[in-house]
Structures are given as structure tokens and as C-alpha cells.
N, C-alpha and C positions, 0 to 999 in steps of 0.2 A: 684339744685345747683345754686349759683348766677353768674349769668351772666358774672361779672367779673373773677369770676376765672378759666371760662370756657376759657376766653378768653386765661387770661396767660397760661393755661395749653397747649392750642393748641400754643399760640405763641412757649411756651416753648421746647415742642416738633420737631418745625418746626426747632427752632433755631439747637437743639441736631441732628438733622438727614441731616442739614445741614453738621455740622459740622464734623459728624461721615460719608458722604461720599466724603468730601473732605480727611479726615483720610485715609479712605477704597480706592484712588485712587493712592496713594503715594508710588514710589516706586519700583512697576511694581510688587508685589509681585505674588507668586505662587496663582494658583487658588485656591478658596471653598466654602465652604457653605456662603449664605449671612448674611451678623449678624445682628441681632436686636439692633438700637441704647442701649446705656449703658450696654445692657447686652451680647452683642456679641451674641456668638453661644452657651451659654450654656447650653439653653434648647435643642440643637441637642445633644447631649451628654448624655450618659447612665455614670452616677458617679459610677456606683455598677459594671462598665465594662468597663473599659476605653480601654481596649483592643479590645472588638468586635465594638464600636465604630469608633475607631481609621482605621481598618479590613472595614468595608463598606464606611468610607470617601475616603479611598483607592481607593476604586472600582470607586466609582462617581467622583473623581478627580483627581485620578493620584499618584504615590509616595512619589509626593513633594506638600502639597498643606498647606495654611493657615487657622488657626481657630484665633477669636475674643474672647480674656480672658477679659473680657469686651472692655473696646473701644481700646486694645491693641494688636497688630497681632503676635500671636506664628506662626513658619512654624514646621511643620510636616517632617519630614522623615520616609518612612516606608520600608522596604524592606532592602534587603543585598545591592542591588549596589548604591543605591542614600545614604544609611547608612556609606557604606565604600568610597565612594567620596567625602564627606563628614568628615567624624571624621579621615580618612588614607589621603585619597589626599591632602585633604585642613587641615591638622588637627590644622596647626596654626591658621588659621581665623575661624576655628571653636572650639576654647578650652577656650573661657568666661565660666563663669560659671551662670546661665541666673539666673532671679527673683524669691525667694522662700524666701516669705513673714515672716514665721518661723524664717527661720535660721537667715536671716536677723534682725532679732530681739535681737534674744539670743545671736549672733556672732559677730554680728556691722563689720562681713567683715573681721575677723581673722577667724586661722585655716586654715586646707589644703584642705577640700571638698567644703566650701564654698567660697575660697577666690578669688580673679581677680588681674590680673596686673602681677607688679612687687611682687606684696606681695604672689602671690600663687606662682610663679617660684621659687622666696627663700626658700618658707617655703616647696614646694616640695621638691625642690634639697635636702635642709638640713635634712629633715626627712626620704626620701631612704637614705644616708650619713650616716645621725646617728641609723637607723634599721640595714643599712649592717655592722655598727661597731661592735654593739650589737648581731649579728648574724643571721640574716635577709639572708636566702638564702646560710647559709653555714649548712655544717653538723653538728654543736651543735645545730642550730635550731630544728635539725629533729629530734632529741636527747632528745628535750624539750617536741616534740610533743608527739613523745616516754614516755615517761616519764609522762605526761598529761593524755594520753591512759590509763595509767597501773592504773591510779590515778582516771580515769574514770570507769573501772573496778570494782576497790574495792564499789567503790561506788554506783554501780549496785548489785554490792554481798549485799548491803545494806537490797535490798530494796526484799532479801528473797524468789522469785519468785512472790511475791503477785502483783497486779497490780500497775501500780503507773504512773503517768503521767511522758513524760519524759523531758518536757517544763525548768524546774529545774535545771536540771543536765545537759542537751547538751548546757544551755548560761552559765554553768561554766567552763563549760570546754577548750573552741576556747578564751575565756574572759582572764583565768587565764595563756594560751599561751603567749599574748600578756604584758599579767602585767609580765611574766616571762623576756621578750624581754625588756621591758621601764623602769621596775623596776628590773631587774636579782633576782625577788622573786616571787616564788608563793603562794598562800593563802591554805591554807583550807577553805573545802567548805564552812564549818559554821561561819567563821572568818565573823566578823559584817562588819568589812572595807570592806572585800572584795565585801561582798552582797552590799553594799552602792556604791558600787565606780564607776560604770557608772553613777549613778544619781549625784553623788557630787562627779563631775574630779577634782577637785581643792586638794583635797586630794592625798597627798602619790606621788608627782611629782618632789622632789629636786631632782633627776640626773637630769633632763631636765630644771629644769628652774636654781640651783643656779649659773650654771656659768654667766647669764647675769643679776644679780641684780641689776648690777649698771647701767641698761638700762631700768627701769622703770620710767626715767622722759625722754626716747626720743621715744616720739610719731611716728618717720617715721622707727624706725627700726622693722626690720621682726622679731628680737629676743627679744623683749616685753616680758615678763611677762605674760601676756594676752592673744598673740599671742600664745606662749609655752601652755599655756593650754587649749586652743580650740583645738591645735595641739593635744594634747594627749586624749583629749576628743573624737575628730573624731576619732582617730587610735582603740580606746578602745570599741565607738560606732559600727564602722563597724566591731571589731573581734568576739563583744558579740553578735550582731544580725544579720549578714548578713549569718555569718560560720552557726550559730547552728541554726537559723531561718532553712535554707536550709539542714542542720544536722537532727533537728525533721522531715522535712518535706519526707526526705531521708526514715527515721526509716516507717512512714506510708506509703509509696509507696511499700516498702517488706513486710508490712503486708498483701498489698491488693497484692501482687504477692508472692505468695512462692514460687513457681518455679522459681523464679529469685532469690531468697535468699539460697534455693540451690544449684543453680550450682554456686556461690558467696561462699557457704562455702564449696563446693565441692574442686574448684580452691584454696581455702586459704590452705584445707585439705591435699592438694595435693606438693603447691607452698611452702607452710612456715609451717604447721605443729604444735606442740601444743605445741615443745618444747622452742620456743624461739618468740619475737613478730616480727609481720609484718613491715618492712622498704619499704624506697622510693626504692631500686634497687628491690624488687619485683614487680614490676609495670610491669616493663619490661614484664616479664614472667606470669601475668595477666592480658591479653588482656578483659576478660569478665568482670571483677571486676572492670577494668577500664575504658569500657564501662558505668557501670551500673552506677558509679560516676557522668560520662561525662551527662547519661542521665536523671539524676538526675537533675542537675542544668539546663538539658534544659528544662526539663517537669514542675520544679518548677516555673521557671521565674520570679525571684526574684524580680527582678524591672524592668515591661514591659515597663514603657516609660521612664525611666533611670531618673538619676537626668536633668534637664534645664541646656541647654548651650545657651550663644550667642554669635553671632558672633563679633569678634574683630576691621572690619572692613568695611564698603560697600563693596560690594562682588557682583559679577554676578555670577548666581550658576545655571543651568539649564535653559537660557535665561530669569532667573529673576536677577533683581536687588533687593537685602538684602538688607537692611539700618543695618548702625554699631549700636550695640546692642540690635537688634531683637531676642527675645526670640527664642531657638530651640527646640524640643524635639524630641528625636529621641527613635521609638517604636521600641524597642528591641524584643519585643517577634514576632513582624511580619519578624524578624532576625531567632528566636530559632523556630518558628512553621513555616516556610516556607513547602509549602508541597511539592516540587521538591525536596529539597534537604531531607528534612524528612518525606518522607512516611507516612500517618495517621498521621501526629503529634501531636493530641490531645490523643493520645495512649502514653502509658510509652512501651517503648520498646529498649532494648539495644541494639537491633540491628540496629540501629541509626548509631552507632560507632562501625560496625563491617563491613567486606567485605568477599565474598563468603567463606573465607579458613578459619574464625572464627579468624584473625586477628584484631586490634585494628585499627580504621581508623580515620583520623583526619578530619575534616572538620572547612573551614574558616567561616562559620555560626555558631559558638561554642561561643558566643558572652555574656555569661552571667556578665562578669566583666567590657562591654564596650568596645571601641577601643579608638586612637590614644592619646592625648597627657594629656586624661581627665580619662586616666583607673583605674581601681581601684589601690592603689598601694601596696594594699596586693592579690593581684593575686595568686601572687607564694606561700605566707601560707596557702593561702584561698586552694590552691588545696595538701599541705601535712596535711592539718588539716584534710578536709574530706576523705580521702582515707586511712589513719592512724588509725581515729578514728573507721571509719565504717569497716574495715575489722576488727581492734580490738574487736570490739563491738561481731561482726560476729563471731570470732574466740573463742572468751569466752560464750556465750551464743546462742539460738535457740530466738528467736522472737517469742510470744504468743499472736496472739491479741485476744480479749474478744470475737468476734462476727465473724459469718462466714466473708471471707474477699471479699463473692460476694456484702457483705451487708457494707464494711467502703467506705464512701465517703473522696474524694481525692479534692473535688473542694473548693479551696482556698474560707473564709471567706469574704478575703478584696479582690479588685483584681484592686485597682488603685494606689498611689505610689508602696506597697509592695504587692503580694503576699504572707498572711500570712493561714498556713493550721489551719484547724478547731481542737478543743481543743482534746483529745482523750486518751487512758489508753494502759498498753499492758503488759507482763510477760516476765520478762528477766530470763529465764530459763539458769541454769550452765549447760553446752556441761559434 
């Protein structure tokens, strides 16, 4: 190689490692691993696990420590209490919503999961405001859900007993909830729109956008045009794949447990019966069913290191000094697999959210939808969708999987933004 450009390579080098530890000194940030100029730490990082990685940086550094997304410093949170000091305590200075390259893209900073500022408190407020007018947390929602179930049902009867994936049917279902809510319609399954309409939200939106038409030439308001459909785009986003992601994921955990989908249809058998469908006031009086829910969405871990927040302001946070919009992430599943509070947590077991008398037990480590002021804000459908669905499901039909169920693996596909479960078959047998 010539001499010369041995030189600049080494100058160049000198210059970037300069520069990248006067970066690394700024701050006072939490401790970690040390980063390699430009590329940070992201060869410490297992990409196909971001969760056991996340789990040993723990151990060698503490709850709260920093990684290098290249010459950029994310802080970590891991555990319940540095999590809820964090997103509860502090939950204003920590409800930015941090850098994610994508969405940034496709969003330019509208919609309600992506947004910051004054433009996500708008478009929040207005979009609880307008879900609770539409029926968002009252009893005609349940009614929908109700109604979605039965609809879900028939469409099972579909499929004959024969085997059929069920990937299909459970993102129609929590999907066409939602379109029930924004658009007071629901589709048929086979309806083209319908199948289209997460991928192209700009379609099928005039309750929501035509009362601000005349505010597509002012660029600073929250109710744009543009805004309105990122808005409904996220809402549609998280009902089709967050519910029924967790929904299939649900269906193969009682494949690989039958004993747990028995006493589930034991309790239904017993609670509500064949004559009429399962509602929210039955909850109450299915502590086990509700369990099995609860540990569902813990065992799944939908999103271990949640979406990026940052901080809103310079912040002193466990005698470190934050700078204002430093990236956060905060590892939820070191939240849902805590093993004090969850026993084996890498076991599915419903007795999670049970206490010795076979009562339903709550616990503040129930963290799947996130905490403080950045939570998801379909919570509350998010938890009549599944419990609705799946006792229906349960209530109409016996579960078949193809293969002995010592032999179906349970371990998520992906397991860094989403966990997503492995593709799979099964027989929806009529009870």
C-alpha cells in the first residue's frame, strides 16, 4: 500500500478517536462497555438477542448504563425500579420519543407513536378524545368486540377442522375492531379494502380528516391532513399487529400446554356456558383464564426494549448527568422476566398471576404495554380484545396441533424490536 495513504489512514483514525473520546467524556453519563470509534459497541451486541445481551450488560454494569449506536450514546434501563423511576417518577422528562430512523422517514414527525413536542400532546389528547367519543372504553366497545368474536367464529367454522395457519384470521380480527371504532364499519374478511388497509391508510379516513380540510395549507397545526393520517395509520398499525401478533402467539403457547387450555375451557364451561358469549364482567369470576391472558403477554414480550424515548431535558438521574435528547431504551422484558417476582420466568406458567387460594394476583411488573406518559394508548382494547377473543375461541372449539406438543417450539423467530413466533398449522375442532 503507498505510503501516503498509510499515512492519512492512520492520521485519520487518530483524528476519529480523538474526537470520539472527547464525545465519550461528556456528560457524566452512566457507565459501559467501551465503544469502538464509528462503530460504537455494536459488535458487543448479539442482533438475533437483544435481550440476553441487554441481561449480561446488566450484570457487568449496573441497571442503568450506556451503549454507542455508533458515535451516539443510548442509556439503557433495565430492571423494574430504574424502569419505573424513570417512565413513573420522571415520566415528563422522560416521554420524548427517541431516534428511529424508519419511522422518521415515512412520518417526517406526524402521528401519535412517533411524534415529540407539542405535536404528540395534541395529537394524543385528541385521539383518547376522539376513540372515547366513538366508544373507546365504554360498553358498546365491548359489544364490537362481542360481535368481532362471533365473526371470528364463523370464520373458523370456515376452515372445516382441517389444518390452516391461523396468522390470517387473528390480524383480522383485533384490525377490523379498530376500523369498527375510526370508521363505525366493519369489513368482511375478503373485502379487498379491508385486506389493503393497513398497507395503504390513506384510504377509507373522511370521519377523521374531513372536518379539517381547510387546514391543509397551515403547516404548524396538529390537525393537518397528514397528521390525521399517520394518526390512524399508527392506531390501525398497533390494533392489527400488536393484538393478534400476541393473539397467534397465545393460540401456540396452549398448543404446547394443554393442561392449561383445559382448565381455561373447564372455567369458561363452568363461568359462561355454551349458551350465550363470554363478556368483560366474567373476568371477575375467572381468575385462571385471566391469569393465562396476563401470562401470555408476559411470556410473549412483545417488545423487549419498547419503542426509543428521550429525554426532554438535561436531567440528573442516578448521579448521572443526561443531556437533553439522549436517546433511552428501556428493556421491558428484564421488567416481564424478573425472576423474584416471576419464578422460572422463562416457563409459561399461569401461576404468575395466581396466589396460594387460586385467586387472580396483580403484579406492578405486568409491564407489556409500557408505563408513564409514553403507554400504549390502546391498553384497555388491547386487554378486551384478548380475553374476548381467546375465551371465544376456547369456548367454540378444542385446539389440534399437528405434532406432539413436547415437540412445538415456542421460541420467537425475531427477538429484537418485536417478538415475532415461528410460522405454524393447527385444527380448530367444533366443542
Amino acid at each position: 500500500m503507498d505510503p501516503f495513504v498509510i499515512l492519512v489512514l492512520c492520521l485519520s483514525s487518530l483524528l476519529l478517536f480523538s474526537l470520539w473520546k472527547q464525545n465519550y467524556g461528556k456528560g457524566k453519563l452512566p457507565p459501559g462497555p467501551t465503544p469502538l470509534p464509528i462503530i460504537g459497541n455494536i459488535l458487543q451486541l448479539d442482533m438475533r438477542n437483544i435481550k440476553k445481551s441487554m441481561q449480561n450488560l446488566s450484570k457487568a454494569y449496573g441497571p442503568v448504563f450506556t451503549l454507542y449506536i455508533g458515535m451516539k450514546p443510548t442509556v439503557v434501563l433495565h430492571g423494574y425500579e430504574a424502569i419505573k423511576e424513570a417512565l413513573i417518577d420522571m415520566g415528563e422528562e422522560f416521554s420524548g420519543r427517541g431516534h428511529f430512523p424508519l419511522s422518521e422517514r415515512s412520518k417526517k414527525g406526524f402521528g401519535v407513536a412517533f411524534s415529540n413536542g407539542k405535536m404528540w400532546k395534541e395529537t394524543r389528547r385528541f385521539s383518547l378524545m376522539t376513540l372515547r367519543n366513538l366508544g373507546m372504553g365504554k360498553r358498546r366497545l365491548e359489544d364490537r368486540v362481542q360481535e368481532e368474536a362471533s365473526c371470528l367464529v364463523e370464520e373458523l367454522r370456515k376452515t372445516k377442522a382441517l389444518p390452516c395457519d391461523p396468522t390470517f384470521i387473528t390480524g383480522c380480527a383485533p384490525c377490523n375492531v379498530m376500523c369498527s371504532v375510526i370508521f363505525q364499519n366493519r369489513f368482511d374478511y375478503n373485502d379487498q379494502n379491508f385486506l389493503n388497509l393497513v398497507k395503504k391508510s390513506t384510504e377509507n379516513i373522511k370521519i377523521l380528516s374531513s372536518p379539517w380540510i381547510q387546514e391543509k395549507h397551515n403547516q404548524q397545526s396538529e390537525y393537518s391532513v397528514e397528521n390525521l393520517l399517520n394518526t390512524v395509520h399508527d392506531l390501525l398499525g398497533a390494533a392489527s399487529q400488536t393484538t393478534s401478533t400476541t393473539l397467534r402467539y397465545g393460540l401456540l403457547l396452549l398448543l404446547k400446554h394443554p393442561e392449561v387450555t383445559a382448565k381455561v375451557q373447564e372455567e369458561i364451561d363452568h363461568v359462561v356456558g355454551q349458551n350465550r358469549s363470554p363478556c368483560m364482567q366474567d373476568r371477575s369470576s375467572m381468575p385462571y383464564t385471566d391469569a393465562v391472558v396476563h401470562e401470555i403477554q408476559r411470556y410473549t414480550d412483545l417488545l423487549p426494549m419498547s419503542l426509543p424515548r428521550k429525554v426532554t431535558r438535561d436531567i440528573k438521574f442516578r448521579n448521572c448527568l443526561i443531556p437533553k435528547g439522549t436517546t433511552i431504551l428501556t428493556a421491558l422484558s428484564s421488567v416481564l422476566h424478573d425472576n423474584k417476582e416471576f419464578p422460572n420466568p422463562e416457563m409459561f406458567d399461569p401461576g404468575h398471576f395466581l396466589d396460594e387460594s387460586g385467586n387472580f394476583k396483580k403484579s406492578d411488573y405486568f409491564m407489556p404495554f409500557s408505563a408513564g406518559k409514553r403507554m400504549c394508548p390502546g391498553e384497555g382494547l388491547a386487554r378486551v380484545e384478548l380475553f374476548l377473543f381467546l375465551t371465544t375461541i376456547l369456548q367454540k372449539f378444542t385446539l389440534k396441533p399437528l405434532v406432539d406438543p413436547k415437540h412445538i417450539d415456542t421460541t420467537p423467530v425475531t427477538n429484537g424490536l418485536a417478538s415475532v413466533p415461528p410460522s405454524y398449522q393447527l385444527c380448530f375442532i367444533p366443542v
